[in-house]
C-alpha positions in Angstrom: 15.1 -20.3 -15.0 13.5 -18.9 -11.9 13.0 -15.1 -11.5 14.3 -13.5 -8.3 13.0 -10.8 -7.0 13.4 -8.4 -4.2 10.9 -6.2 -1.9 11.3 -3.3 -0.1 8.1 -2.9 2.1 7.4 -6.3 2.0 6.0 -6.4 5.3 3.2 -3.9 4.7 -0.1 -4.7 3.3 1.1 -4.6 -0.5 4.5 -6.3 0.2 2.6 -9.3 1.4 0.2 -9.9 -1.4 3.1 -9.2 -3.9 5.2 -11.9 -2.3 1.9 -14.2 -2.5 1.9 -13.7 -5.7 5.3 -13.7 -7.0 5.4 -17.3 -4.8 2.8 -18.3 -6.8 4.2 -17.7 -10.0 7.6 -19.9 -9.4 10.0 -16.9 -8.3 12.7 -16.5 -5.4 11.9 -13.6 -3.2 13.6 -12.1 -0.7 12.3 -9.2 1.2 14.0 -6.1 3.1 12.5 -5.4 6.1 13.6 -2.2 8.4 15.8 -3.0 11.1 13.7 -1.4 13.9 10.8 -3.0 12.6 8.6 -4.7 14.9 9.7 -8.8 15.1 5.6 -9.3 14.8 4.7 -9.6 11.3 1.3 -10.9 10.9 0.8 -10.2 7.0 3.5 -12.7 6.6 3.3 -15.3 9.3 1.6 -18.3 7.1 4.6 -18.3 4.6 7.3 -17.5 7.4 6.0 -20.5 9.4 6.0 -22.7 6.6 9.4 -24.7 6.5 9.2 -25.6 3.2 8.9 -21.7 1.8 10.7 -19.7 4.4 14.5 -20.1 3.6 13.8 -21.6 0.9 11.6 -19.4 -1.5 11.6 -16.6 0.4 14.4 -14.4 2.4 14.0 -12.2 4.8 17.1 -9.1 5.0 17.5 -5.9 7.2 18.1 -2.4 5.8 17.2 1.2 6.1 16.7 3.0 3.0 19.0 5.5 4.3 21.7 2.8 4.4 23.5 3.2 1.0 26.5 0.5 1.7 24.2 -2.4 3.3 21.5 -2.1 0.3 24.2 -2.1 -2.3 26.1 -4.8 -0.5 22.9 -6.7 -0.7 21.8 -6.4 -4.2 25.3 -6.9 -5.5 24.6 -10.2 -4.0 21.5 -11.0 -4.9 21.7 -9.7 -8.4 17.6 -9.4 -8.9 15.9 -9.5 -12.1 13.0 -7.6 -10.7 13.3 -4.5 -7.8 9.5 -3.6 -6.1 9.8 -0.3 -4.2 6.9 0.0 -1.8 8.9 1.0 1.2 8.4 4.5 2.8 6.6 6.6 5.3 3.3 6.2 3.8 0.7 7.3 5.9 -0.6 11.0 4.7 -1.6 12.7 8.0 1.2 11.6 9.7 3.3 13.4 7.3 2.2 16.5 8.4 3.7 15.6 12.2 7.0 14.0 10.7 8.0 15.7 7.2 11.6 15.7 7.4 11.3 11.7 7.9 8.5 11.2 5.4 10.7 12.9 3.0 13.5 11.1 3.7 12.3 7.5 3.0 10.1 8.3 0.9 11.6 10.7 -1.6 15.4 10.4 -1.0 15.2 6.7 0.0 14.0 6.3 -3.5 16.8 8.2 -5.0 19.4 6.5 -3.3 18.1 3.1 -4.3 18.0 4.4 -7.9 21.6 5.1 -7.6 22.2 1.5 -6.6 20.3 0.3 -9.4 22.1 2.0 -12.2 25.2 1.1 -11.1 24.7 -3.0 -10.6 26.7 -4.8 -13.5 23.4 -6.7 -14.7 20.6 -4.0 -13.9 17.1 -5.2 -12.7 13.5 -4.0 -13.7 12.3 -1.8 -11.2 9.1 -0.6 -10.2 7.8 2.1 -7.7 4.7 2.6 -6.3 3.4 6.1 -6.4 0.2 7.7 -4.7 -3.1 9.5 -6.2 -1.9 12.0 -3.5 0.3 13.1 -6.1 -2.4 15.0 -7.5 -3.8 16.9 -4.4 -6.5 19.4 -5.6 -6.7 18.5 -9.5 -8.2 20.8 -11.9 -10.3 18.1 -13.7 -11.7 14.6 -12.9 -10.7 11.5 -13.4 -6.9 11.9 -13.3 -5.0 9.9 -15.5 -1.0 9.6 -16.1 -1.2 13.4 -17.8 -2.4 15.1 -14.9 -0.5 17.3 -13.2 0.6 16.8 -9.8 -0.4 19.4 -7.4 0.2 17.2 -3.6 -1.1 18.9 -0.3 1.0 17.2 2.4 4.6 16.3 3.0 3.7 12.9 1.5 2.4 13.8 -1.5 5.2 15.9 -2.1 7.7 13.2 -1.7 5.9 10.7 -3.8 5.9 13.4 -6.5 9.8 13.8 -6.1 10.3 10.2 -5.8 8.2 9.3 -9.4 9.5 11.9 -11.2 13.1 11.0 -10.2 11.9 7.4 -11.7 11.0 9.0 -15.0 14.9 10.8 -15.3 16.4 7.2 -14.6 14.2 5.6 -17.1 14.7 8.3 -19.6 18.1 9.7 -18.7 20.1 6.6 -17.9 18.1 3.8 -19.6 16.4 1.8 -16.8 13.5 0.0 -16.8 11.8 1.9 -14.3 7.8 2.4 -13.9 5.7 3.8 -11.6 2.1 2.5 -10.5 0.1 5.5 -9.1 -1.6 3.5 -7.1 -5.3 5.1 -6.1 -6.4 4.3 -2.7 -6.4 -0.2 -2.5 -7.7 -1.2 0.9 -7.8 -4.8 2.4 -8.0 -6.7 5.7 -4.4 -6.5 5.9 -4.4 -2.3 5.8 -2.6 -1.0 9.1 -4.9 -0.1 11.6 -4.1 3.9 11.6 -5.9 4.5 8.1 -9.5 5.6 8.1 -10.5 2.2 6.1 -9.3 -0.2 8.5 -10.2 2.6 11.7 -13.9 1.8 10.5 -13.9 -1.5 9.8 -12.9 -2.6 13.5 -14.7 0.3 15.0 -17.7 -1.5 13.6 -16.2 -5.0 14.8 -16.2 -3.7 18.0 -19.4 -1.8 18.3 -21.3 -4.7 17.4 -19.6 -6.8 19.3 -20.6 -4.3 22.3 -16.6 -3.7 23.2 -17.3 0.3 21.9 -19.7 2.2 20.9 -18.4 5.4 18.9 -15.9 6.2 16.3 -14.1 9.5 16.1 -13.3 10.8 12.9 -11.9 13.7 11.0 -13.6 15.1 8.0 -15.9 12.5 6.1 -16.7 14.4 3.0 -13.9 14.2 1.2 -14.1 11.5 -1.6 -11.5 8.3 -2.3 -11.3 5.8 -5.4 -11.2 3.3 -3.3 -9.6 -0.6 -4.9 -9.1 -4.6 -3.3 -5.1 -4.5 -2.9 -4.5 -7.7 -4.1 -5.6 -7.1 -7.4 -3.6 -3.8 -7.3 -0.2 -6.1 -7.4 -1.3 -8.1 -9.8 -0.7 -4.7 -12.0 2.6 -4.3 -10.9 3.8 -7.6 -11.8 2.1 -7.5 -15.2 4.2 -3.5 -15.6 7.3 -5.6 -15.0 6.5 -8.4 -17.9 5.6 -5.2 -20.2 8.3 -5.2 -23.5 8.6 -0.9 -22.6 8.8 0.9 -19.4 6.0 2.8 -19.0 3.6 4.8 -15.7 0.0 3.3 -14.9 -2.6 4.6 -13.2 -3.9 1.8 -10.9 -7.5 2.7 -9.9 -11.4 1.7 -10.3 -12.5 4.7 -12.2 -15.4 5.3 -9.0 -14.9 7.6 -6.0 -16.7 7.3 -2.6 -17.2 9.6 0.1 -16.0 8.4 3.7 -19.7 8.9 4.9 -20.3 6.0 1.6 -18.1 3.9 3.4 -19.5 4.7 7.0 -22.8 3.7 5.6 -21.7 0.3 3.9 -19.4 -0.8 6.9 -21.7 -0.5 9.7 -24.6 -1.3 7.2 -22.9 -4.4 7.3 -23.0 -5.3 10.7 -26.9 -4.1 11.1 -26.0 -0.6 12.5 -26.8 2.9 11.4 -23.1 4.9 11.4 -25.0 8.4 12.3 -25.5 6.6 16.2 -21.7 6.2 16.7 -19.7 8.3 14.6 -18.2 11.7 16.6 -16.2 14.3 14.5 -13.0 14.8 16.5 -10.8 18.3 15.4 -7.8 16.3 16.2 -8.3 13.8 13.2 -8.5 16.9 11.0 -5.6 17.6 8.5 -4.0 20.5 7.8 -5.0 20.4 3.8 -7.1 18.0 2.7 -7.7 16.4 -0.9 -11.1 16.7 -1.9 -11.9 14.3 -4.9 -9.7 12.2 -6.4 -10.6 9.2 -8.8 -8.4 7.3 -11.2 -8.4 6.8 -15.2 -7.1 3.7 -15.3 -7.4 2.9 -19.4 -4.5 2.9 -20.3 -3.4 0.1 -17.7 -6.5 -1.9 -19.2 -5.6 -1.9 -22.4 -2.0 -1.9 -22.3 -1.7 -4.6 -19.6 -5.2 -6.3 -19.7 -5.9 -5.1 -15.7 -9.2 -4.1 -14.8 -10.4 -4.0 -11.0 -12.5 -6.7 -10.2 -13.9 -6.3 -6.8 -16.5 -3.6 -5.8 -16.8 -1.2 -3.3 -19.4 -3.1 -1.6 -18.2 -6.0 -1.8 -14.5 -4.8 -0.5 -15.8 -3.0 2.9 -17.9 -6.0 3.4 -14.7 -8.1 3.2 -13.0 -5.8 5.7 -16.0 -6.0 8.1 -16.4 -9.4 8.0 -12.5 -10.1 8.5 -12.4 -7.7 11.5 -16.1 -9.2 12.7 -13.8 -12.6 12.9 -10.9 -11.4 14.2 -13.2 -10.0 17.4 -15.1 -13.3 17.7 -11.7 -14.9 18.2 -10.2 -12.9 20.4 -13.1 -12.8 22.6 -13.3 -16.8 22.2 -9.4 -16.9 23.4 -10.1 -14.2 26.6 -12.9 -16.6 27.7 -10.9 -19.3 27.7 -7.7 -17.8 29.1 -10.3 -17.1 32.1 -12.0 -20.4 32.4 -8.4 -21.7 32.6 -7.4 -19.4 35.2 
């Protein structure tokens, strides 16, 4: 019998590798999608263009997270076996300029949806995605699914909220609820206002003589840094678990930003120290320091292990953004030799 399944986020950079996925493996998905969200969604373009998915695999529905009475309306309908929260405000510096929002989605969206859940007549597995931000300024290193959470922004704060009010439904009220605290997972497909992806063009460009600096913020502070499609893959395989449980999702090695300056423009034949400013207005109020993941227990409970290197991933993002350059510079010249 085919699974269904439905996403919130599903148009962000994890929300379309999950649906790749979940595709792949036979299931029905269907996907919220914000209803002031932007009409472009490039992550999702090849399977919305294809005839014989879109409509027919996979759904597209609007609703907010704030909008109780649509989502219920919705789920009653669909009747899911399998809920993947990724939604929310999920960009940690911004959270210091919009807080009441962040919290909002992030924390209270997740509560609301929770409410939902427990209340649908044939109740779905559910999973959340949580944040390594949960654990701020950590006492120790790694941090596993013990450690104590300690955030130092808005979002951290509401992530913490948010998987802790998971672990009272799971243990209170009998879902099957996880969380996957998620260390940072980066990918082509990251949105262009996080420092990975601000790089990774900013080299594109650079080389491609369009720029030639990068302003940044801080780049000593130190990331676990993972390939995000192998990062879903661990939240499907929470889901086929027998018992509810919380993962740590990371590689178990933390980078600096100045480690990932010197790999990304590496990569293009360019030393980062000619074109990288530091820029006050890129600094946060508090900043994380070191954070890096323990993920054991997800390897031998589920069988995940990261795959990919931190090489090899920034070179993958250089080398997708390198493309995406050429061919918009290709299309420019020959919108102008047209004209």
């Amino acid at each position: 019998m085919t699974k269904r399944a439905l996403i919130t986020g599903v148009t962000g950079q994890d929300g379309s590798y999950l649906t790749e996925l979940l595709l792949e493996k036979g299931y029905e998905v269907h996907g919220l999608v914000r209803r002031s969200s932007n009409t472009v969604r490039d992550r999702l373009d090849h399977i919305t263009d294809d005839p014989a998915i879109y409509n027919q695999q996979f759904f597209l529905h609007y609703g907010d997270l704030d909008d109780a009475t649509t989502i219920r309306r919705l789920l009653t309908k669909l009747n899911p076996d399998e809920i993947y929260h990724l939604a929310g405000q999920s960009h940690v510096g911004l959270s210091f300029e919009i807080p009441e929002s962040t919290c909002e989605f992030t924390a209270m969206g997740t509560l609301r949806l929770l409410e939902i859940v427990r209340d649908l007549p044939n109740v779905p597995k559910f999973l959340h995605v949580g944040s390594s931000e949960l654990f701020g300024c950590p006492d120790h290193s790694p941090q596993n699914e013990s450690t104590p959470f300690r955030p130092v922004s808005p979002y951290g704060v509401a992530k913490s909220f948010a998987v802790q009010m998971v672990n009272i439904y799971r243990e209170s009220h009998g879902l099957f609820a996880c969380n996957s605290i998620c260390f940072n997972h980066e990918s082509p497909r990251r949105g262009h206002s996080f420092v990975t992806r601000k790089i990774t063009l900013a080299v594109a460009s650079i080389a491609a003589g369009k720029s030639d600096h990068l302003s940044l913020g801080r780049t000593d502070g130190r990331r676990d840094w993972g390939y995000a499609p192998e990062y879903v893959e661990a939240m499907w395989r929470m889901l086929q678990h027998d018992v509810a449980q919380d993962y740590v999702l990371a590689t178990g090695v933390d980078h600096s930003v100045e480690d990932f300056l010197e790999v990304a423009f590496r990569a293009a034949g360019l030393n980062w120290r000619d074109h990288v400013r530091t820029d006050a207005r890129y600094m946060r109020p508090a900043e994380v320091q070191r954070l890096v993941g323990d993920a054991s227990k997800a390897e031998s409970v589920l069988g995940w292990k990261p795959q990919t290197s931190f090489e090899d991933l920034v070179r993958i993002m250089v080398q997708n953004d390198r493309e995406l350059q050429s061919n918009l510079s290709d299309s420019l010249t020959r919108r102008s030799t047209v004209v």
